[in-house]
N, C-alpha and C positions, 0 to 999 in steps of 0.2 A: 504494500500500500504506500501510495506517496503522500510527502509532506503536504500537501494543497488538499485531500484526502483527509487528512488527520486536521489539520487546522478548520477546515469545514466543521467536523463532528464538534470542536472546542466552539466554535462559532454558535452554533446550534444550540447548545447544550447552554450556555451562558444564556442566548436567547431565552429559553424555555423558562431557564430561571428568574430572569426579569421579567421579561412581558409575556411569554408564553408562543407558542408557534401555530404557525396556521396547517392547516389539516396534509398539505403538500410538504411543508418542511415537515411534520412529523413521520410521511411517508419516506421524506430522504433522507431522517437522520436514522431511520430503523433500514434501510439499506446500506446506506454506510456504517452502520456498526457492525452489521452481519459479516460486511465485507473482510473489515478491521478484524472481526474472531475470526474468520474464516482462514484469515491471512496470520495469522497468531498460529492459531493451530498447526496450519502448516510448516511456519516457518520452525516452530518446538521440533515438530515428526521429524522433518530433515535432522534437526540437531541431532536429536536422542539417535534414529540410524546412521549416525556418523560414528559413535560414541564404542570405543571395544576397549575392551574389558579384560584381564589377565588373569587368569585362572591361578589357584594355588597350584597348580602343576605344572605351570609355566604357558600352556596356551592361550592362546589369545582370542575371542569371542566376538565380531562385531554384533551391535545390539542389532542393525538394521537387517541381518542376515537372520541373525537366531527368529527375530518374531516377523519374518517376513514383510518386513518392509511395504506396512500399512500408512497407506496414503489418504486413507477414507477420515471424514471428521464426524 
């Protein structure tokens, strides 16, 4: 998600709080937040299957292999 993206939702969100939003901004800011987790999650999942791990035996484990490298949110 880009920054123009993210400043939107702050923009929004401040709105709400002051004066309150009209029925179309509350349809964009509940799309852009979905987006925002959408894009969170994803961006965790890549992390975590990047991530390996050292067995006490000496091998080495990557997570994204072991649990199959679940792309679904």
């Amino acid at each position: 998600m880009d920054d123009k993206k993210v400043k939107r939702i702050n923009e929004l969100y401040r709105k709400s709080k002051a004066e309150g939003l009209t029925e179309a901004e509350r349809k964009e800011q509940q799309i852009l937040r979905k987006e925002y987790v959408d894009s969170f999650r994803q961006n965790l999942r890549s992390q975590l299957n990047n991530i390996d791990i050292q067995e006490k035996d000496g091998s080495v484990i990557n997570l994204g292999a072991k649990y199959g490298n679940k792309n679904t949110h």
